[in-house]
DSSP file (Angstrom, degrees, kcal/mol; ACC not computed):
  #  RESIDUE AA STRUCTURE BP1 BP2  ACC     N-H-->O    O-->H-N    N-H-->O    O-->H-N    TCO  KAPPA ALPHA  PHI   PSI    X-CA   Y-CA   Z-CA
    1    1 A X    >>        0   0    0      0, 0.0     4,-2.4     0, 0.0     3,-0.5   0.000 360.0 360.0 360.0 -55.1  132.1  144.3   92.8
    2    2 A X  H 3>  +     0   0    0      1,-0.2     4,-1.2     2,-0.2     5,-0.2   0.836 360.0  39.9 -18.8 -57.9  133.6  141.3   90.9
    3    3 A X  H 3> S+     0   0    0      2,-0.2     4,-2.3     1,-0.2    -1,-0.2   0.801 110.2  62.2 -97.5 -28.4  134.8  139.3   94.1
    4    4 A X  H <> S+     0   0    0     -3,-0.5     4,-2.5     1,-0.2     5,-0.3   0.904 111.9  37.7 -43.6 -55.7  131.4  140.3   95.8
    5    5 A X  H  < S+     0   0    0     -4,-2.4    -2,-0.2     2,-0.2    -1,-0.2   0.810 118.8  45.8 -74.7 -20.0  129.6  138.4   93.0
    6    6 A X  H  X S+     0   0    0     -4,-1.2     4,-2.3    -5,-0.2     5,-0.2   0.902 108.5  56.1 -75.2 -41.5  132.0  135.6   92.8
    7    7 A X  H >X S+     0   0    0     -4,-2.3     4,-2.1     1,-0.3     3,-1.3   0.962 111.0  50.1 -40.5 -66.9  131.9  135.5   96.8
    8    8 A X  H 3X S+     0   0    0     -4,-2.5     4,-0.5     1,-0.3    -1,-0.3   0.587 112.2  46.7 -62.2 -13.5  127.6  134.9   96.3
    9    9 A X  H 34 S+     0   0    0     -5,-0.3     4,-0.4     2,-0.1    -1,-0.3   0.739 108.0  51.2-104.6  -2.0  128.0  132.4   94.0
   10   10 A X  H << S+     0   0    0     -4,-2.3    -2,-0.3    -3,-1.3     3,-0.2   0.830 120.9  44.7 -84.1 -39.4  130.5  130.4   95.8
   11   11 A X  H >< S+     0   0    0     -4,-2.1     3,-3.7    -5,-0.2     4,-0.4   0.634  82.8  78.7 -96.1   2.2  128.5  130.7   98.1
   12   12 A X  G >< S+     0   0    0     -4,-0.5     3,-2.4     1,-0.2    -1,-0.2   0.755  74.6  79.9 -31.4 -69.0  125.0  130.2   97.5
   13   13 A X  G >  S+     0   0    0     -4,-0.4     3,-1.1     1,-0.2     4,-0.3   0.716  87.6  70.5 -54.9  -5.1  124.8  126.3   97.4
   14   14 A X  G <> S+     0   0    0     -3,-3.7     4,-0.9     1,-0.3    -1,-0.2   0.783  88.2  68.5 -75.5 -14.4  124.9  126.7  101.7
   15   15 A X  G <4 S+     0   0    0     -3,-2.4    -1,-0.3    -4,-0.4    -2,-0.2   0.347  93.2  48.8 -69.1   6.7  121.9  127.9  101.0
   16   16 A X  T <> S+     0   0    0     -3,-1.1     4,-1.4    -4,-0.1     5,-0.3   0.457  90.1  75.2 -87.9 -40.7  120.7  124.6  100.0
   17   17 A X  H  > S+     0   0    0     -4,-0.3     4,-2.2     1,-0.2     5,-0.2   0.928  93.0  56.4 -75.3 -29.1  121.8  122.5  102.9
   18   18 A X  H  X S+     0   0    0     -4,-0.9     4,-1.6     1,-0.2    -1,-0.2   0.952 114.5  34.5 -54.1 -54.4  119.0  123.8  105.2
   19   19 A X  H  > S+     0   0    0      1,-0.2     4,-0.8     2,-0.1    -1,-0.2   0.688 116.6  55.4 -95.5   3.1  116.1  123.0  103.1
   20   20 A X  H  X S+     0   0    0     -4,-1.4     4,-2.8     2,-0.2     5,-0.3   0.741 111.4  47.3 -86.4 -18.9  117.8  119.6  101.7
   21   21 A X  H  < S+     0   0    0     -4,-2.2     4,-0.3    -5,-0.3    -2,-0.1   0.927 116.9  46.0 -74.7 -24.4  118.3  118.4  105.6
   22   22 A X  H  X S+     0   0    0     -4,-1.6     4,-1.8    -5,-0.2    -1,-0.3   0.806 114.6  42.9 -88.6 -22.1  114.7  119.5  106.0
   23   23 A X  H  X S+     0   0    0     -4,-0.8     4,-1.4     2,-0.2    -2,-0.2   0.803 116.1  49.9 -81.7 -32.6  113.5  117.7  102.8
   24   24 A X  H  X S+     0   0    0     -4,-2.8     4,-1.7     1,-0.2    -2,-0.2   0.731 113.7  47.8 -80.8 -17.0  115.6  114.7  103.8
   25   25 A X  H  > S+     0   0    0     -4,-0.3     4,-2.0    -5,-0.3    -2,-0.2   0.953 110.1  43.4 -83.3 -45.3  114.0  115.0  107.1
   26   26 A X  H >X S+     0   0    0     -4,-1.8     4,-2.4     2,-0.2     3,-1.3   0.987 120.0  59.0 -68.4 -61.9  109.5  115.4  106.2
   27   27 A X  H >X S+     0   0    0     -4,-1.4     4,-0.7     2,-0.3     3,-0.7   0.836 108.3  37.9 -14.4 -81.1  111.1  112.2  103.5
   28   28 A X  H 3X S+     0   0    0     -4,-1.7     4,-0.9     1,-0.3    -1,-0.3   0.657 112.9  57.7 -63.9 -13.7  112.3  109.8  106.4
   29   29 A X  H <X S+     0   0    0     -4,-2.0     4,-0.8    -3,-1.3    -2,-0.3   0.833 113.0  37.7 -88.2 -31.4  109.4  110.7  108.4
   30   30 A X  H << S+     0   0    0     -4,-2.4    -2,-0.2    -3,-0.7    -3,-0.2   0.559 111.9  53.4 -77.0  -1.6  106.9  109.5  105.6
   31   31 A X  H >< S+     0   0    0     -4,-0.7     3,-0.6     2,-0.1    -1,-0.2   0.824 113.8  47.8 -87.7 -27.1  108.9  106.5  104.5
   32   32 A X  H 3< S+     0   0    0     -4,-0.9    -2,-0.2     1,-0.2    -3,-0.1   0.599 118.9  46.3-105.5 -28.0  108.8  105.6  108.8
   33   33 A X  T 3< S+     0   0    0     -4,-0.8     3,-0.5     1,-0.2    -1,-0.2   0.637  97.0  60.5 -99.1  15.8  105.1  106.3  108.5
   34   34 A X  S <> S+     0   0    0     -3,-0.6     4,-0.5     1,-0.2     3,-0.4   0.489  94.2  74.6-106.6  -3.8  103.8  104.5  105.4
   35   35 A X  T  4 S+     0   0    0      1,-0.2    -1,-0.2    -4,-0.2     4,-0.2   0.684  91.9  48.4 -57.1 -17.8  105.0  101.6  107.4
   36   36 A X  T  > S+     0   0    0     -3,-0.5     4,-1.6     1,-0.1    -1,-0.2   0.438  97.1  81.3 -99.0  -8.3  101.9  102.0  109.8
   37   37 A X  H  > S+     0   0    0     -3,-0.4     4,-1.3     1,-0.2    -1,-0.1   0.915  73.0  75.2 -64.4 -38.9   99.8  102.2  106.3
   38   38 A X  H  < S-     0   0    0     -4,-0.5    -1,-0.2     1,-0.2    -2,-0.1   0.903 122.2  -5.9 -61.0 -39.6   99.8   98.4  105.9
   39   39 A X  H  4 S+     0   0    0     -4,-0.2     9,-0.3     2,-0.1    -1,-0.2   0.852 129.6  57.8-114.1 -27.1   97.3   98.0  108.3
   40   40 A X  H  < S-     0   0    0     -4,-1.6    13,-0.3     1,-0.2    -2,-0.2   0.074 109.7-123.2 -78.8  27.5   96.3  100.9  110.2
   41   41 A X    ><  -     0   0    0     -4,-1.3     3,-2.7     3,-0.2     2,-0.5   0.327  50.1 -25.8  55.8-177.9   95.5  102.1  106.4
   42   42 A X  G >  S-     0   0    0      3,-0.4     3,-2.5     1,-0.3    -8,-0.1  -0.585 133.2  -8.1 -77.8 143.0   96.7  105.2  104.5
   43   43 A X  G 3  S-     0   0    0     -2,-0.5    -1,-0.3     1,-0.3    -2,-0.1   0.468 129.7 -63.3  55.0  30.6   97.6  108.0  106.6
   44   44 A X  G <  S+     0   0    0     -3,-2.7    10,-1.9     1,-0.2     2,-0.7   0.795  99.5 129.4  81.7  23.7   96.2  106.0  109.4
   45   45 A X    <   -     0   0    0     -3,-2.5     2,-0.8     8,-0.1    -3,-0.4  -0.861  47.3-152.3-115.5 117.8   92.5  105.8  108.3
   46   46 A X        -     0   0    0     -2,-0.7    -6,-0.1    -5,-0.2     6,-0.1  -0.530  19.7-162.0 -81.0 121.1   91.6  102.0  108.5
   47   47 A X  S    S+     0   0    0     -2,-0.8     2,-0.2    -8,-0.1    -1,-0.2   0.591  71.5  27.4 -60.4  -8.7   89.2  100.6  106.6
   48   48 A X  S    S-     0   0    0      2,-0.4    -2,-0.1    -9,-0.3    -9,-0.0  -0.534 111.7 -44.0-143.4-151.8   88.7   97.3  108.8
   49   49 A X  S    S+     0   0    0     -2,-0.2     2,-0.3     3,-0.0     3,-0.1   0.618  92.7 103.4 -68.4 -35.6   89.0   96.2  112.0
   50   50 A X  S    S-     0   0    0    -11,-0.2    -2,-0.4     1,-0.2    -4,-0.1  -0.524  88.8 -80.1 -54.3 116.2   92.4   97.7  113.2
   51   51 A X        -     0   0    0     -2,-0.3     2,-0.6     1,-0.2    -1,-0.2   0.453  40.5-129.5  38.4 109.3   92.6  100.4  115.2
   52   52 A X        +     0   0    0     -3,-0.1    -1,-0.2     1,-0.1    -7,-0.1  -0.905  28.9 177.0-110.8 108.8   92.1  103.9  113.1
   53   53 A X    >   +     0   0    0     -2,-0.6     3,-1.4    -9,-0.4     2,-0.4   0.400  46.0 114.8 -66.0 -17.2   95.5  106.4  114.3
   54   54 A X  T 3  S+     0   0    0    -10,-1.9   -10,-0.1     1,-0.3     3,-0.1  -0.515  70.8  20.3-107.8 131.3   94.4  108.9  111.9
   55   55 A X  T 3  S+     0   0    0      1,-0.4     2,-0.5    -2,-0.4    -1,-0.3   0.459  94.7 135.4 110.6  -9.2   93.2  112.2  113.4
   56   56 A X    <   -     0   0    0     -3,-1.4    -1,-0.4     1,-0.1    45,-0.1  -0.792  64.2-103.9-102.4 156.9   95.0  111.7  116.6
   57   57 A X    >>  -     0   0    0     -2,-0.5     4,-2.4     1,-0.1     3,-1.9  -0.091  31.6-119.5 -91.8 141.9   96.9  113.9  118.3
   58   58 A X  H 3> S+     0   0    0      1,-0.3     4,-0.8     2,-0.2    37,-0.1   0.780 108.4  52.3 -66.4 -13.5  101.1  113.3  118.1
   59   59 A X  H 3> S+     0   0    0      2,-0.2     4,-1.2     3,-0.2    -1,-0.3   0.663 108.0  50.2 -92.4 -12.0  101.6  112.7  121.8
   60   60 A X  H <> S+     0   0    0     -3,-1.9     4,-2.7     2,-0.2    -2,-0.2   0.926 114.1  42.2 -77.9 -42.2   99.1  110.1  122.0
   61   61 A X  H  < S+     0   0    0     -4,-2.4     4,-0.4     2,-0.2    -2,-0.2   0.698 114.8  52.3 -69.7 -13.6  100.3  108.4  119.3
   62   62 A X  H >X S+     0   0    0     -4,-0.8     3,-4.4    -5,-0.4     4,-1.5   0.935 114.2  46.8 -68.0 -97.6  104.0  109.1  120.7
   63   63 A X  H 3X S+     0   0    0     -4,-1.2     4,-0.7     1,-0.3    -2,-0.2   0.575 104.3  53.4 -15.0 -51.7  102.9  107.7  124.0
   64   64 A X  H 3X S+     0   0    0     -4,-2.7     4,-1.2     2,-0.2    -1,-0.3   0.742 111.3  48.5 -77.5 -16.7  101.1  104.5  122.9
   65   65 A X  H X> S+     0   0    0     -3,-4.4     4,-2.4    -4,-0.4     3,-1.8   0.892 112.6  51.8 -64.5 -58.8  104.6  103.2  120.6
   66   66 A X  H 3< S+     0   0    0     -4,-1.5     4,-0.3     1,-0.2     6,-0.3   0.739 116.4  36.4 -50.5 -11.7  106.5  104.0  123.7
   67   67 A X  H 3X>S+     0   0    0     -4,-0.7     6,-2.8     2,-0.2     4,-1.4   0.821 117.1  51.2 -97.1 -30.1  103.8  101.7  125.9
   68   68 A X  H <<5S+     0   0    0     -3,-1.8    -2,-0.2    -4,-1.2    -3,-0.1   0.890 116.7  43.8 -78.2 -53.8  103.5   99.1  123.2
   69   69 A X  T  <5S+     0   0    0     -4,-2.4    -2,-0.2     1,-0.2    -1,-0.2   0.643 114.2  45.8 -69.3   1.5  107.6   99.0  123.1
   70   70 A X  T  45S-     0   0    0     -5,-0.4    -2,-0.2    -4,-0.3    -1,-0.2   0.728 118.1-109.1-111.1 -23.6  108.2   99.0  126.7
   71   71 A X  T  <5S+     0   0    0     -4,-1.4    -3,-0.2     2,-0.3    -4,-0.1   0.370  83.9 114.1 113.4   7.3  105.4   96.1  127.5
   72   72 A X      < +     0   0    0     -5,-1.2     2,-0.6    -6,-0.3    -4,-0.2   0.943  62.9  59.5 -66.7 -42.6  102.9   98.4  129.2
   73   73 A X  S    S-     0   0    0     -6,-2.8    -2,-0.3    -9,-0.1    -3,-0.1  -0.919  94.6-122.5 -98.9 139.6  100.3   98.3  127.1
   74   74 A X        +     0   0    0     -2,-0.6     2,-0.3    -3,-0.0     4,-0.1  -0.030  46.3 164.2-109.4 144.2   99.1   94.9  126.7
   75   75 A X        -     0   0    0      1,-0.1    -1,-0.0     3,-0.1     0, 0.0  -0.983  47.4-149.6-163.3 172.4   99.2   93.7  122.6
   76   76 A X  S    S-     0   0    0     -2,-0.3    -1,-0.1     0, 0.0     4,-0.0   0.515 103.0 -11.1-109.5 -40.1   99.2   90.9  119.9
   77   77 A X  S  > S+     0   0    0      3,-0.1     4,-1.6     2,-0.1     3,-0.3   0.696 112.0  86.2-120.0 -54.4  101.4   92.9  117.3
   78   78 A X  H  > S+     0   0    0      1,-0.3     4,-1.2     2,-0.2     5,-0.5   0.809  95.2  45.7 -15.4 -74.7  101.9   96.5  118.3
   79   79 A X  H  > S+     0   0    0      1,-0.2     4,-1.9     2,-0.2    -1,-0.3   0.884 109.1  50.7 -64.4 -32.6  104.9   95.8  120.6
   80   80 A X  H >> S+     0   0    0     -3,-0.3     3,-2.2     2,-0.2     4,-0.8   0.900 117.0  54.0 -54.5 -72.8  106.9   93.3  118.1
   81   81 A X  H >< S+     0   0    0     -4,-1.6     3,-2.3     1,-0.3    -2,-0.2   0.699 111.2  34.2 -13.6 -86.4  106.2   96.3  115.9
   82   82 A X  H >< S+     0   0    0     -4,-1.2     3,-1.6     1,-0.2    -1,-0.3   0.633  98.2  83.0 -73.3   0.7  107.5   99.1  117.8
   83   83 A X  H << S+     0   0    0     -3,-2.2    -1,-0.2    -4,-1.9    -2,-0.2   0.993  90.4  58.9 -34.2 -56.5  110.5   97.2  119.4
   84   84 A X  T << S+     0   0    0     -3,-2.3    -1,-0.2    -4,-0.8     2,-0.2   0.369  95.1  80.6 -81.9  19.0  112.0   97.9  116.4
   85   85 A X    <   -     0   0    0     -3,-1.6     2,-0.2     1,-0.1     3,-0.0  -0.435  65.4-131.5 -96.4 163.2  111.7  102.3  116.5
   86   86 A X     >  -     0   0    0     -2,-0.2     4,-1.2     1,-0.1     5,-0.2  -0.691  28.9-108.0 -96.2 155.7  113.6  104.6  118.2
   87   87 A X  H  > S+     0   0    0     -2,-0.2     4,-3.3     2,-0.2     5,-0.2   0.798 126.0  50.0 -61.4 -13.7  112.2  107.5  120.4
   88   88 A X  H  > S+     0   0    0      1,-0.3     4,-1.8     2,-0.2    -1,-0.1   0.991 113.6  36.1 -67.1 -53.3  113.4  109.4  117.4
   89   89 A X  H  > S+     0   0    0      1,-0.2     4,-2.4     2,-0.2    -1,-0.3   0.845 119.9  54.0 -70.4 -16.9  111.9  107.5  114.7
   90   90 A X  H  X S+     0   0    0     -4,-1.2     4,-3.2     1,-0.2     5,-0.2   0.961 110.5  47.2 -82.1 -47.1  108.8  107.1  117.2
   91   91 A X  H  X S+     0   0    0     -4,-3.3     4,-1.4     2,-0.2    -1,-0.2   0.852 110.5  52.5 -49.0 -37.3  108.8  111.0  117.6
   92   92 A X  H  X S+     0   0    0     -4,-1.8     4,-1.8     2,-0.2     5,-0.2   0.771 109.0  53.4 -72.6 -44.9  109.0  111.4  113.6
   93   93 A X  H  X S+     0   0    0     -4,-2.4     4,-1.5     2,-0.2     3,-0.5   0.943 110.1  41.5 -88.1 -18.9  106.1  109.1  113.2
   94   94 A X  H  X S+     0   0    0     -4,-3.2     4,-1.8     1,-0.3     5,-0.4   0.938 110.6  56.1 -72.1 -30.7  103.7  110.7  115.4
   95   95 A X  H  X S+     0   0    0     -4,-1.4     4,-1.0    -5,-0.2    -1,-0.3   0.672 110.3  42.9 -22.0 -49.9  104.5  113.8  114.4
   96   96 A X  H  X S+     0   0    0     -4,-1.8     4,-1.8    -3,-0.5    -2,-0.2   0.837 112.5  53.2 -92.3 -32.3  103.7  112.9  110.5
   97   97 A X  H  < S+     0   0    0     -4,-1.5     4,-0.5    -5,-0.2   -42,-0.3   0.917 115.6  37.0 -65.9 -50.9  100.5  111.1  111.2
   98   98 A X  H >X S+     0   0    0     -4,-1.8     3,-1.0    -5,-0.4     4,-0.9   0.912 119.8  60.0 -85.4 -36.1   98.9  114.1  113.4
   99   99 A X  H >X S+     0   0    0     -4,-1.0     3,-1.6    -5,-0.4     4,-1.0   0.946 110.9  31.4 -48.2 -66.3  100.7  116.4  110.6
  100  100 A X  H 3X S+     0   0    0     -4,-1.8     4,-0.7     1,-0.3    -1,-0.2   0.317 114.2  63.6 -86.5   5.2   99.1  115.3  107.5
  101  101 A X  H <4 S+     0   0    0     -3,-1.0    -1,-0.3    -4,-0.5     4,-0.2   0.431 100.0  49.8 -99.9   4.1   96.0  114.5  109.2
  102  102 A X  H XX S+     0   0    0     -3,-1.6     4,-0.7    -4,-0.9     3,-0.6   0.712 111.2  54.7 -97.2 -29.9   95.3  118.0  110.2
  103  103 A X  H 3< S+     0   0    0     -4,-1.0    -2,-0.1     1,-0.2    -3,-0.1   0.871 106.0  49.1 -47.3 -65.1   96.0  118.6  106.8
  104  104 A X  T 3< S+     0   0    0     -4,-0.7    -1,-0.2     1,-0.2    -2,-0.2   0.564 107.3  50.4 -60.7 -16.1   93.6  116.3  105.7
  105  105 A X  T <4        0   0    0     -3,-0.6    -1,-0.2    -4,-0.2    -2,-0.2   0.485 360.0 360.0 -98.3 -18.4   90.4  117.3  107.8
  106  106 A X     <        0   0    0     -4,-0.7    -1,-0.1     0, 0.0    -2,-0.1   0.490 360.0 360.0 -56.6 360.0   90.8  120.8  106.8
């Protein structure tokens, strides 16, 4: 019984790494989206003349980085913008933007 309980607490902190990879993940995905905040406002509802993100669906917004980096869709800023994403990081913000805006209309 002894080495059963020692065993579960020795082991016990693997239980951790699952929901720290996931906390370190929802983390990098809002720090990659509060980037879009400075103008396209918080959580992507603009208050002025730029383009309001928020409320749209994550593959549109997926789609339009990827068009904006690749030079399809026509821009002033966008594409210097998203040059500098990954599809990963591009996937992570569309993802948190249509996440926490479904959140938000509820």
């Amino acid at each position: 019984m002894k080495t059963k309980v020692h065993l579960a607490w020795c082991l016990s902190p693997l239980l951790l790494i699952g929901s720290g990879a996931s906390l370190a993940s929802s983390l990098d995905s809002a720090v990659l989206a509060n980037t879009c905040a400075a103008c396209h406002g918080t959580h992507g509802n603009s208050p002025g003349a730029i383009p309001n993100i928020a409320r749209l669906p994550a593959n549109v917004i997926q789609q339009a980085m990827v068009s904006f980096r690749d030079g399809s869709r026509a821009s002033t800023v966008m594409g210097r913008i998203a040059m500098d994403y990954s599809d990963d990081q591009i996937l992570k913000i569309a993802n948190y933007l249509a996440e926490v805006n479904q959140h938000v209309s509820q």
